[in-house]
Biopython code that builds the backbone (N, CA, C, O; Angstrom):
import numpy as np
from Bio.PDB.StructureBuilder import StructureBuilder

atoms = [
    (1, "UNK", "N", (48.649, 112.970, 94.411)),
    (1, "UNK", "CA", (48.341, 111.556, 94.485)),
    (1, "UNK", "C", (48.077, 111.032, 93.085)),
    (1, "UNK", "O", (47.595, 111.818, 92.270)),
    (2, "UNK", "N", (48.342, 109.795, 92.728)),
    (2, "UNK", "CA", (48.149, 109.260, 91.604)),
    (2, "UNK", "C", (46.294, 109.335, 91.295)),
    (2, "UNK", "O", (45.320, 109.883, 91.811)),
    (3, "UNK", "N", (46.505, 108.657, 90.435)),
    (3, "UNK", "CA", (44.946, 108.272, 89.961)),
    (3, "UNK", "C", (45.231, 107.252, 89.615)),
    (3, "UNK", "O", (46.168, 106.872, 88.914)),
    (4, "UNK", "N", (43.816, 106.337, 90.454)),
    (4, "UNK", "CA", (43.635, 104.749, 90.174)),
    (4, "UNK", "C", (42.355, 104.614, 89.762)),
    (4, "UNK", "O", (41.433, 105.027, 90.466)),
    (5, "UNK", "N", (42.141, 104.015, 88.560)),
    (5, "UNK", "CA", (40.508, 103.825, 88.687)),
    (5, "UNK", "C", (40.038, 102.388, 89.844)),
    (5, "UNK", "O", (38.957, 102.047, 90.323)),
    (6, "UNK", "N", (41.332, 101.876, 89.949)),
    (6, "UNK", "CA", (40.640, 100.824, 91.094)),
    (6, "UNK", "C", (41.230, 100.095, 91.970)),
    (6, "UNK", "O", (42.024, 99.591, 91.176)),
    (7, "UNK", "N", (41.466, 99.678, 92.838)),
    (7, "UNK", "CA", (42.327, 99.329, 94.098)),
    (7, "UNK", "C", (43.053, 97.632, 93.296)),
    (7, "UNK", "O", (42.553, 96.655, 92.739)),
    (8, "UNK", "N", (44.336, 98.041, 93.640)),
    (8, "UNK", "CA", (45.149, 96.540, 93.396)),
    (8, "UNK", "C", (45.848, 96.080, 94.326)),
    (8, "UNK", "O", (46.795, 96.657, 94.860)),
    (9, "UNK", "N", (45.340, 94.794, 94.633)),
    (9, "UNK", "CA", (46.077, 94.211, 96.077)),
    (9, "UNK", "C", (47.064, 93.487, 95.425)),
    (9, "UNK", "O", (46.943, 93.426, 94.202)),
    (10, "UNK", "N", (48.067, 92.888, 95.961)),
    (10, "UNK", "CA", (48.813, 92.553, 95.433)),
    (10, "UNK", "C", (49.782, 91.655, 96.672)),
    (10, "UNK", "O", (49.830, 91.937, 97.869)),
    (11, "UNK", "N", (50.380, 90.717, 96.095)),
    (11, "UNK", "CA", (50.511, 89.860, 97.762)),
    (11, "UNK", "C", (52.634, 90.536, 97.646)),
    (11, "UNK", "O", (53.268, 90.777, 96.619)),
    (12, "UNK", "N", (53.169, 90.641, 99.278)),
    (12, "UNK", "CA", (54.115, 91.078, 99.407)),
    (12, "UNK", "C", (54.623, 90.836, 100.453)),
    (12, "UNK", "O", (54.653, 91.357, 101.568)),
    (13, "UNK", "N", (55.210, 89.591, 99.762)),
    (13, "UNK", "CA", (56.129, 88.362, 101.352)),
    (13, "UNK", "C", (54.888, 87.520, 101.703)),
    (13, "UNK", "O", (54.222, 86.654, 101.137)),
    (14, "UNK", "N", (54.870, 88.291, 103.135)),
    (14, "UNK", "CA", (53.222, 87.063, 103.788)),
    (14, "UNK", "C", (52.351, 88.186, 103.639)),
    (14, "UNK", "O", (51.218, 87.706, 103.598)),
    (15, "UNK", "N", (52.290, 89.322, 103.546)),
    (15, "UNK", "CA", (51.202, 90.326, 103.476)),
    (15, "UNK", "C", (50.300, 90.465, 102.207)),
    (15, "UNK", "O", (50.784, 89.796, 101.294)),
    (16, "UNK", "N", (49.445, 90.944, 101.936)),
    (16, "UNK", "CA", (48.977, 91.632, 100.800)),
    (16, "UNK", "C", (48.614, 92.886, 101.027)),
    (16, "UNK", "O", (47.818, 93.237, 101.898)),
    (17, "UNK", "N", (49.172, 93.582, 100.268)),
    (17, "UNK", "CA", (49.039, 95.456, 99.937)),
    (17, "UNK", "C", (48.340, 96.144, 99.254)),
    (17, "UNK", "O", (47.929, 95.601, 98.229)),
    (18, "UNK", "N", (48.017, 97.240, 99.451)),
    (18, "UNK", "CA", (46.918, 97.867, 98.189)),
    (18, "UNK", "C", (48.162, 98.955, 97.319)),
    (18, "UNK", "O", (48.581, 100.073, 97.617)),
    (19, "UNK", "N", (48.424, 98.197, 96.361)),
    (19, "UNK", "CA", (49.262, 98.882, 95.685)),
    (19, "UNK", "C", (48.764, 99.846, 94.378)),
    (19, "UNK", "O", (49.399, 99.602, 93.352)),
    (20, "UNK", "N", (48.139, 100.484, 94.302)),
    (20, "UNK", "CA", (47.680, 101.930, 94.029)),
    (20, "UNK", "C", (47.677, 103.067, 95.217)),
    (20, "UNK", "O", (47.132, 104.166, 95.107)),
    (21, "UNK", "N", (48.296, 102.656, 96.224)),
    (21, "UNK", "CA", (48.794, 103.537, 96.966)),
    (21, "UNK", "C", (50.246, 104.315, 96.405)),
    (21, "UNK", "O", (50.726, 105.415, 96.674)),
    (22, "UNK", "N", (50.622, 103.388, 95.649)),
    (22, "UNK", "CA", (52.411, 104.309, 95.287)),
    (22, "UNK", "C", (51.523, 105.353, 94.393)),
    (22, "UNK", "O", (50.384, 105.387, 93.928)),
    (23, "UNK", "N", (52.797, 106.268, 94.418)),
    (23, "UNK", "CA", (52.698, 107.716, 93.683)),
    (23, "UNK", "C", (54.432, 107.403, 92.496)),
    (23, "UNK", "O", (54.877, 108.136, 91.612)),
    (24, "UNK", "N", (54.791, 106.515, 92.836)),
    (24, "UNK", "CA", (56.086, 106.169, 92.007)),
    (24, "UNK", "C", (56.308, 104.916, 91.815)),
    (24, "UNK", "O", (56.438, 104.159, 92.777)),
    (25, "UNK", "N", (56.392, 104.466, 90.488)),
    (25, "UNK", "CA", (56.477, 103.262, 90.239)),
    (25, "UNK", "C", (58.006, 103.198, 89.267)),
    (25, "UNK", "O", (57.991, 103.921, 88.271)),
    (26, "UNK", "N", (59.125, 102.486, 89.483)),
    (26, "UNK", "CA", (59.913, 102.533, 88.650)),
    (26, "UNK", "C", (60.491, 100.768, 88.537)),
    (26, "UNK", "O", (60.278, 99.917, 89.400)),
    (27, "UNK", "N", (61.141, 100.585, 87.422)),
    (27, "UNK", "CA", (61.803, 99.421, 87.230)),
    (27, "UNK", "C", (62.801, 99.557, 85.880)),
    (27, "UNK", "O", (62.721, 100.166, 84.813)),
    (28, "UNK", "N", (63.658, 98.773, 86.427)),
    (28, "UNK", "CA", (64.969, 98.801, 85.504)),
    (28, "UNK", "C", (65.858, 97.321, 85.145)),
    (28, "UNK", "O", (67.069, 97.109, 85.193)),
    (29, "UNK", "N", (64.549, 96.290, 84.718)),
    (29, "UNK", "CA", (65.275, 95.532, 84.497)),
    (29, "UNK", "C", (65.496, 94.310, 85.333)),
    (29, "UNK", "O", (65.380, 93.143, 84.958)),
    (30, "UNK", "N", (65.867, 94.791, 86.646)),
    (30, "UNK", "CA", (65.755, 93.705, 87.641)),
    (30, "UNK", "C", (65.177, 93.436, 88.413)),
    (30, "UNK", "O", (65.135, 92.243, 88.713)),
    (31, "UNK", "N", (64.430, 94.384, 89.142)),
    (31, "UNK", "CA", (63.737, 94.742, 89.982)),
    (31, "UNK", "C", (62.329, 95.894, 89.645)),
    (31, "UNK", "O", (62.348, 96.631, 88.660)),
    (32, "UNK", "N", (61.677, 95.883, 90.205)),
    (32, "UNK", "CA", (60.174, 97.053, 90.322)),
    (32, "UNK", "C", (59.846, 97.423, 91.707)),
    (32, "UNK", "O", (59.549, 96.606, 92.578)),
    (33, "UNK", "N", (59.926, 98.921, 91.893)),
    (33, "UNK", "CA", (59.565, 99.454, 93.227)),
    (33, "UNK", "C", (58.674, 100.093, 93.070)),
    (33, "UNK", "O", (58.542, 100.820, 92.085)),
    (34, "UNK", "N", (57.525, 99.945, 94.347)),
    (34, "UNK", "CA", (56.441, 101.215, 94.350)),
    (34, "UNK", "C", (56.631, 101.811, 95.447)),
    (34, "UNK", "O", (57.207, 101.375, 96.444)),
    (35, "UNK", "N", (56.083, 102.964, 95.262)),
    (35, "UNK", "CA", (56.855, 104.192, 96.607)),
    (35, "UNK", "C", (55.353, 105.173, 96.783)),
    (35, "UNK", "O", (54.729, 105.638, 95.830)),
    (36, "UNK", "N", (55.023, 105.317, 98.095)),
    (36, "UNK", "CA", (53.841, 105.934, 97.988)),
    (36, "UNK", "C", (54.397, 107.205, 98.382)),
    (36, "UNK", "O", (55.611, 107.206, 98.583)),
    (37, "UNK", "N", (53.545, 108.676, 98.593)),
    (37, "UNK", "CA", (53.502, 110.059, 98.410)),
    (37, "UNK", "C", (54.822, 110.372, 99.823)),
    (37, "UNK", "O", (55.407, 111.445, 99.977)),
    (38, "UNK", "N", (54.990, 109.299, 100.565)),
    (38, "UNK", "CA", (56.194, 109.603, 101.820)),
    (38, "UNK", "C", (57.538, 109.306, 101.252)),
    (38, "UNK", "O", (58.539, 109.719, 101.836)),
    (39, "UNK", "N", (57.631, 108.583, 100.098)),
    (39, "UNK", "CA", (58.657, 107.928, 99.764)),
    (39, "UNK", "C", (58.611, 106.876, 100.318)),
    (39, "UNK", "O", (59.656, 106.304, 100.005)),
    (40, "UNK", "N", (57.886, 106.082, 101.131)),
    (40, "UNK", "CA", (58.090, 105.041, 101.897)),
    (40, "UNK", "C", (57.790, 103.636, 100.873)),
    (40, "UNK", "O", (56.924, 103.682, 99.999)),
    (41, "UNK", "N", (58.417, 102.716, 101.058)),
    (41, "UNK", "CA", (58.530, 101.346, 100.377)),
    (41, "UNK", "C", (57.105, 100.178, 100.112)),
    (41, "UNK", "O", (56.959, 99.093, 100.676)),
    (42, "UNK", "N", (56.112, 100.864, 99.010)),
    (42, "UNK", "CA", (54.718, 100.406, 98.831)),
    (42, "UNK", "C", (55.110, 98.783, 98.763)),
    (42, "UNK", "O", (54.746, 97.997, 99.637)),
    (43, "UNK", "N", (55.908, 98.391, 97.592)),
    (43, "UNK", "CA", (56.227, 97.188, 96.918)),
    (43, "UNK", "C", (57.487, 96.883, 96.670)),
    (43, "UNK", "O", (57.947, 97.953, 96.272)),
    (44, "UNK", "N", (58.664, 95.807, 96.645)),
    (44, "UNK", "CA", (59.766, 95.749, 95.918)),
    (44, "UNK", "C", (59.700, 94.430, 95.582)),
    (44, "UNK", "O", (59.175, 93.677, 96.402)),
    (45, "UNK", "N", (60.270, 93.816, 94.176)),
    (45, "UNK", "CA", (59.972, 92.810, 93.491)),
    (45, "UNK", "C", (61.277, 92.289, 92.408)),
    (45, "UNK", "O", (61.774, 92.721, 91.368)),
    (46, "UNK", "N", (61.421, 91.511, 93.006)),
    (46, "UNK", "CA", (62.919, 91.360, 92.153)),
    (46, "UNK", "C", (63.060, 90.184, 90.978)),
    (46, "UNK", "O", (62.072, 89.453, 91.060)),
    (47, "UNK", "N", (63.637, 89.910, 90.293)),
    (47, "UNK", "CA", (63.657, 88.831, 89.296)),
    (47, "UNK", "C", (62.453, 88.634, 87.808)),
    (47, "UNK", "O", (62.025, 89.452, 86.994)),
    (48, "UNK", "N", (62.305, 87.669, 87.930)),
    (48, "UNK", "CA", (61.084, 87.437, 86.676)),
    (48, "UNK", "C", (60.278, 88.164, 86.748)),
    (48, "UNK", "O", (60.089, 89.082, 85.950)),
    (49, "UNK", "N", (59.259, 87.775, 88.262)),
    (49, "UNK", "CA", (58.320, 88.130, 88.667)),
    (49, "UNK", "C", (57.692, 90.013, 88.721)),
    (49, "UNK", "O", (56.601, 90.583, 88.732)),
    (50, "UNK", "N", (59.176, 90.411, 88.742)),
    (50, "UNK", "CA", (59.404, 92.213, 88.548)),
    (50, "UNK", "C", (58.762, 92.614, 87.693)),
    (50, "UNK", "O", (57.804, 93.333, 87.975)),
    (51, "UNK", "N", (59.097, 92.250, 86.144)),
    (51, "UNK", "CA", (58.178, 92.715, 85.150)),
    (51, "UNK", "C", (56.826, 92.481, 84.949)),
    (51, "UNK", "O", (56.062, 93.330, 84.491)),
    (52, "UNK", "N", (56.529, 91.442, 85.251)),
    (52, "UNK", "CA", (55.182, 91.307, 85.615)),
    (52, "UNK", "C", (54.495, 92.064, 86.261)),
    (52, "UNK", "O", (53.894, 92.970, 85.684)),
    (53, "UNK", "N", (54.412, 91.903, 87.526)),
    (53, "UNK", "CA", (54.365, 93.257, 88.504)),
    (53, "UNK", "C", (54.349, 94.685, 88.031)),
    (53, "UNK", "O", (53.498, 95.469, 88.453)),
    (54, "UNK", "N", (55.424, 95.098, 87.020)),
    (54, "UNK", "CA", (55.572, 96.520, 86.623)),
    (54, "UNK", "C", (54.364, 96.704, 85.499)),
    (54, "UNK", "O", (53.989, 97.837, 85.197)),
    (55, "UNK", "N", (53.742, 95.447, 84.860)),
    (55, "UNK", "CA", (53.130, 95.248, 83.706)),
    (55, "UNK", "C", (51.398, 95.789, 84.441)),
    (55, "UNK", "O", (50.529, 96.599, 84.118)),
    (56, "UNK", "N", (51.570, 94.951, 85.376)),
    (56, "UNK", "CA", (49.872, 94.473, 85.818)),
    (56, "UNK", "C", (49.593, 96.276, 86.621)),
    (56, "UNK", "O", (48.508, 96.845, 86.734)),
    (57, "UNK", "N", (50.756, 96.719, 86.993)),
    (57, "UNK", "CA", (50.486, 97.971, 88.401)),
    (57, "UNK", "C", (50.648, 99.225, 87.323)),
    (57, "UNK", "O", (50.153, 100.286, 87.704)),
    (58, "UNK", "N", (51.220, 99.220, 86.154)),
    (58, "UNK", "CA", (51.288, 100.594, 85.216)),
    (58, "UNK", "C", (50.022, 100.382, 84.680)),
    (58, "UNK", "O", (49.608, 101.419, 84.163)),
    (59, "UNK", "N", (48.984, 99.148, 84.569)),
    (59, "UNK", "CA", (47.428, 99.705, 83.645)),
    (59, "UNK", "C", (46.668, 99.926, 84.327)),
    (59, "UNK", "O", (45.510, 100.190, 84.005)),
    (60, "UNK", "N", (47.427, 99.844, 86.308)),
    (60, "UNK", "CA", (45.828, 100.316, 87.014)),
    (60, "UNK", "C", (46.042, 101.575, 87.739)),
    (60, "UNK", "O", (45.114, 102.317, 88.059)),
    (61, "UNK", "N", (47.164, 101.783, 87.971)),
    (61, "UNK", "CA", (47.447, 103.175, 88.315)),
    (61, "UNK", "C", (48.608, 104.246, 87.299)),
    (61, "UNK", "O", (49.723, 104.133, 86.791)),
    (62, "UNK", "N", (47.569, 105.240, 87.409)),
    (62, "UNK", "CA", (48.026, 106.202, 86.355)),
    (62, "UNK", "C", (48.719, 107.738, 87.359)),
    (62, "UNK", "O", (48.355, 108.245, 88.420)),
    (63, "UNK", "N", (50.143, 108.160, 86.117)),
    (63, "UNK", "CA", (50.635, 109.357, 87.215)),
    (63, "UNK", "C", (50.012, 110.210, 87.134)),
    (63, "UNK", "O", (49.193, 110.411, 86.237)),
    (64, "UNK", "N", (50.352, 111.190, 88.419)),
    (64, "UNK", "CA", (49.774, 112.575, 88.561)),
    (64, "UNK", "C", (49.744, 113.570, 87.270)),
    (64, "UNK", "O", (50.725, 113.513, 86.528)),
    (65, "UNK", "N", (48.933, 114.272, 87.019)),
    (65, "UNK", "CA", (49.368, 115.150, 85.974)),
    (65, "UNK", "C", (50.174, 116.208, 86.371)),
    (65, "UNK", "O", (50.927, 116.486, 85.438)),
    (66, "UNK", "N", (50.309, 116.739, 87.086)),
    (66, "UNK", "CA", (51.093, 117.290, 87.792)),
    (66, "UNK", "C", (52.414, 117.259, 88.157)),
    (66, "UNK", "O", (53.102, 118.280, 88.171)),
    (67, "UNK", "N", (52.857, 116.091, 88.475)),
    (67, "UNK", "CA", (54.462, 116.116, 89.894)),
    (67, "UNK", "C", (54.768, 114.644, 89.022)),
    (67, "UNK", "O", (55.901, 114.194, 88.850)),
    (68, "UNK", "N", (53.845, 114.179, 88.655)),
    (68, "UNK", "CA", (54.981, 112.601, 87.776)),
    (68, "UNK", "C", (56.150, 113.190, 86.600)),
    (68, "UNK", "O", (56.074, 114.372, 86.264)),
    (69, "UNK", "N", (56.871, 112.589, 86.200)),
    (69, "UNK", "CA", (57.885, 112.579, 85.897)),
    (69, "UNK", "C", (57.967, 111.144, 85.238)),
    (69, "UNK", "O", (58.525, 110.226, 85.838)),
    (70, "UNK", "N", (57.483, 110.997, 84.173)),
    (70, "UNK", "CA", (57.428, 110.014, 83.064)),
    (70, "UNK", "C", (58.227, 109.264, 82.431)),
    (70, "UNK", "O", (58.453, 109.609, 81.271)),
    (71, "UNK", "N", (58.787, 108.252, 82.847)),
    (71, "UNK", "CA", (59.779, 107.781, 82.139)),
    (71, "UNK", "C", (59.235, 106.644, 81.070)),
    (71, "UNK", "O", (58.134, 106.171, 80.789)),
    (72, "UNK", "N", (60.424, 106.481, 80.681)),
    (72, "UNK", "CA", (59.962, 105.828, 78.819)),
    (72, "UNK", "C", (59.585, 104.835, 79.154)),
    (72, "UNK", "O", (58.506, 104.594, 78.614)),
    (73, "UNK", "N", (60.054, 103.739, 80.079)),
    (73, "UNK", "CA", (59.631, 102.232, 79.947)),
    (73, "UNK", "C", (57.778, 102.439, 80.530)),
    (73, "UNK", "O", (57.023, 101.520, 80.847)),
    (74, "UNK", "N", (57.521, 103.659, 80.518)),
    (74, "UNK", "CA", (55.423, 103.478, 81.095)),
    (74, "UNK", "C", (55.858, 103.650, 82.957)),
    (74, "UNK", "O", (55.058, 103.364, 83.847)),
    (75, "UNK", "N", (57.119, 104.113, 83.175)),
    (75, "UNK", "CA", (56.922, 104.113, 84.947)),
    (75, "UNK", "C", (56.722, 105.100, 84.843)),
    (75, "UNK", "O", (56.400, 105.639, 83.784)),
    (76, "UNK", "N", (56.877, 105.744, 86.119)),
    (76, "UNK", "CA", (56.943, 107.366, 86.471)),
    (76, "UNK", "C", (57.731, 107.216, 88.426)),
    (76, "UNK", "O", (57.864, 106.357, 89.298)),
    (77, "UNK", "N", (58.129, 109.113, 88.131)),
    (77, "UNK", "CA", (57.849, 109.368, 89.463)),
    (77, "UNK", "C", (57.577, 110.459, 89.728)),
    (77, "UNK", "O", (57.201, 111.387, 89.011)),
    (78, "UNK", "N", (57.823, 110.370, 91.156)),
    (78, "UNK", "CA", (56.871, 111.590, 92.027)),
    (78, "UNK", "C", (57.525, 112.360, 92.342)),
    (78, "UNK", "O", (58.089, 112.183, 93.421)),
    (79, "UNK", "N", (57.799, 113.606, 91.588)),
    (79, "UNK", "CA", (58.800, 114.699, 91.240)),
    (79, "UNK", "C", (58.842, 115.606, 93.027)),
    (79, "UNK", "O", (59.764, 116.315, 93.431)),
    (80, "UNK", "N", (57.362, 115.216, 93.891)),
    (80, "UNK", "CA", (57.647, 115.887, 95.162)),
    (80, "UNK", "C", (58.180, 115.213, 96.468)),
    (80, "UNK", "O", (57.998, 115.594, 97.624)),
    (81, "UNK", "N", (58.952, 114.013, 95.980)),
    (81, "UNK", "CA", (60.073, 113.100, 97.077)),
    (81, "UNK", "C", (61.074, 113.036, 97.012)),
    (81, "UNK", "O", (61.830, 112.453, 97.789)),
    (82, "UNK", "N", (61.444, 113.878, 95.649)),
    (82, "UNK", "CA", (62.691, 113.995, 95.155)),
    (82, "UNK", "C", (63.632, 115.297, 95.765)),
    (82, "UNK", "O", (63.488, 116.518, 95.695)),
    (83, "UNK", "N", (64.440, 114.609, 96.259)),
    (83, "UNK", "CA", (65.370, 115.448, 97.065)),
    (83, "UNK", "C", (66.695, 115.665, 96.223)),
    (83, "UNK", "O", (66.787, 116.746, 95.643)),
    (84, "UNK", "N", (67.591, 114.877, 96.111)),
    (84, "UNK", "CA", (68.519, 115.079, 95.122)),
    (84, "UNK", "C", (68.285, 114.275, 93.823)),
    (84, "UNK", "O", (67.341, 113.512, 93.620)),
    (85, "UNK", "N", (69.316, 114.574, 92.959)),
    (85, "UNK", "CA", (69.355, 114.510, 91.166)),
    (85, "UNK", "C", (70.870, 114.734, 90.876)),
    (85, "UNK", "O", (71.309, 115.883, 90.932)),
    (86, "UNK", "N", (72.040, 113.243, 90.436)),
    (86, "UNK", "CA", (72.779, 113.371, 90.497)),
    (86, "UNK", "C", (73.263, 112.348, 89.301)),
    (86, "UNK", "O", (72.484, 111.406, 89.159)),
    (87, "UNK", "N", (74.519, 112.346, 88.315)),
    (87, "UNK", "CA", (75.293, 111.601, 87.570)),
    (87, "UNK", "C", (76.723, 110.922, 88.419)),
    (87, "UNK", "O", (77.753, 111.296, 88.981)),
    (88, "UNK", "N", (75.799, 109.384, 87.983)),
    (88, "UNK", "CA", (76.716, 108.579, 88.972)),
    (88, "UNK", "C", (77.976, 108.675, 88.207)),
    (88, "UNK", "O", (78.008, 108.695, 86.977)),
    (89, "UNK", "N", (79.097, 108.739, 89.036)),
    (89, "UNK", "CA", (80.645, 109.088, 88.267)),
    (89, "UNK", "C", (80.962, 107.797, 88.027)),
    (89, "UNK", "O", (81.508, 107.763, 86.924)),
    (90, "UNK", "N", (80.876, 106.379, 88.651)),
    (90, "UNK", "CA", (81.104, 104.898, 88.179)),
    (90, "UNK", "C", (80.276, 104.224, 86.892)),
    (90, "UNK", "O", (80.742, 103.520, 85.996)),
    (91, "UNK", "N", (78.941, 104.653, 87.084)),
    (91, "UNK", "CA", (78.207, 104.254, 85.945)),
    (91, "UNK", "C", (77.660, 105.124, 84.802)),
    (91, "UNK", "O", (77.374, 104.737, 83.668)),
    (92, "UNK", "N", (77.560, 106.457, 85.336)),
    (92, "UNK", "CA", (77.186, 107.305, 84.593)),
    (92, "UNK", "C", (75.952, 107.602, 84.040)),
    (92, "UNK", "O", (75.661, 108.160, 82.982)),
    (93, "UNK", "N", (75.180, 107.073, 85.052)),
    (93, "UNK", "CA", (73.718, 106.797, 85.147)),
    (93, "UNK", "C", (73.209, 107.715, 85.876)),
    (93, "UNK", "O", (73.898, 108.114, 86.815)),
    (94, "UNK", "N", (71.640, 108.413, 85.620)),
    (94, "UNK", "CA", (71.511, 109.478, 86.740)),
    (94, "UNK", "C", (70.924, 108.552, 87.906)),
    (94, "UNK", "O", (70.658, 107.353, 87.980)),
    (95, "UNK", "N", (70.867, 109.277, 88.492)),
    (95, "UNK", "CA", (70.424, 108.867, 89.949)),
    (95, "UNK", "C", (69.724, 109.702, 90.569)),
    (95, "UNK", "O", (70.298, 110.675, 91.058)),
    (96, "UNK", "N", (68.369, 109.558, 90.710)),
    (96, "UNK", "CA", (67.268, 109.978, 91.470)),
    (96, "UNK", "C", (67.171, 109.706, 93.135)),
    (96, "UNK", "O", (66.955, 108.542, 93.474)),
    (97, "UNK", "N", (67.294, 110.546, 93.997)),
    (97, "UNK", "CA", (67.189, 110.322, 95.652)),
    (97, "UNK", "C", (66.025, 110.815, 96.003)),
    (97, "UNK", "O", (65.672, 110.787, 97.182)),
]
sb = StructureBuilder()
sb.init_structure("model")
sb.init_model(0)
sb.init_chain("A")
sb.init_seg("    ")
for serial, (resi, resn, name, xyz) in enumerate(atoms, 1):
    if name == "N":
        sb.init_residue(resn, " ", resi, " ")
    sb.init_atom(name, np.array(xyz, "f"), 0.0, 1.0, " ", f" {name:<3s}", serial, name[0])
structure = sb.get_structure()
């Protein structure tokens, strides 16, 4: 499980979520997803508003020392939801499942 020093709600559609529940936080630009310890869909956030989001949720929750998997832009993920690890042949981008 991650480490949060403190609970972040965060509003999502008509709901609001406690998003220090993800164990994976990633964004690339267009979008920001949080994914808690099932893989299941904490947050998704698309457009402007994405980076923001990726800004405010990387200073309150921090990765596992353990199972994160650190990527450069300050995301991470959760190296134990990861099922496949593959180079996309169209883009040539890896691709995390």
């Amino acid at each position: 499980m991650t480490t949060s020093t403190q609970p972040l709600f965060i509003r999502n559609g008509n709901a609001v979520i406690n998003a220090s529940a993800a164990t994976t936080l990633t964004h690339n630009g267009d979008f920001t997803l949080l994914l808690d310890a099932k893989c299941k869909k904490v947050a998704f956030e698309q457009g402007e508003s994405s980076v923001a989001l990726f800004d405010r949720v990387k200073k309150v929750i921090k990765p596992h020392e353990k199972y994160a998997l650190k990527l450069e832009n300050g995301g991470f993920i959760d190296a134990r939801v990861i099922s496949t690890v593959f180079v996309s042949p169209k883009t040539e981008n890896l691709v995390v499942v």
